[in-house]
C-alpha positions, 0 to 999 in steps of 0.5 A, spaced: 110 722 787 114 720 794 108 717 797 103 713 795 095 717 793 092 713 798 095 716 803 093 724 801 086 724 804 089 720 811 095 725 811 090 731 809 085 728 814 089 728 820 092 735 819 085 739 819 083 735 825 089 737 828 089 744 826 081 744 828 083 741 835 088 745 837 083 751 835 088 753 830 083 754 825 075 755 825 072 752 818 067 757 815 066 751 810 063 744 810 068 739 812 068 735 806 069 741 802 075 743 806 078 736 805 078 735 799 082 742 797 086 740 802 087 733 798 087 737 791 093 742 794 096 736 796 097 732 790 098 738 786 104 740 790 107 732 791 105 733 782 110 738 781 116 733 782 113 728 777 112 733 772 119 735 772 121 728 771 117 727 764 120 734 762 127 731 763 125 725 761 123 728 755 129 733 754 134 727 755 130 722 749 132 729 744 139 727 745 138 720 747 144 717 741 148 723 744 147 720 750 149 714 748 154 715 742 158 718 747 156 713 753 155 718 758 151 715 765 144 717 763 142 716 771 147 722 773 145 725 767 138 726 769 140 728 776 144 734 773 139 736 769 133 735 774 137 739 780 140 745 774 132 746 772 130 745 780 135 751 781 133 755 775 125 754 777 127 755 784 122 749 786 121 746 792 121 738 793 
């Protein structure tokens, strides 16, 4: 995750008050519910680039004295494998 979990529900905060002050938006439910989908949708989305990095992670390890035998720079090696499975799943980080 790019940014720290504690800035979630601030982050989250400010855009439905934004969007409730601009009358861009009129909640049908509480506040606080509509706020904490809010948090949840976030911190899933801001998730997906830190479960890529366990799959590669993980991808890698399988091959780790390969990796090594061959003495391959594992950090470009994992920027190759990140960006190739980013392009493949087409995700947006």
């Amino acid at each position: 995750m790019r940014i720290p979990k504690s800035w979630v529900h601030i982050i989250a905060k400010k855009i439905i008050d934004n969007l409730i002050a601009r009358e861009l938006v009129s909640p049908k439910i509480p506040l606080n519910k509509l706020l904490d989908m809010a948090e949840g949708l976030m911190i899933e989305d801001l998730m997906v680039e830190d479960r890529l990095n366990d799959e590669v992670r993980t991808l890698l390890k399988k091959h780790e004295s390969e990796i090594e035998r061959s003495r391959m720079d594992y950090r470009a090696l994992f920027e190759l494998t990140k960006k190739k499975l980013i392009k493949e799943r087409n995700l947006v980080l």
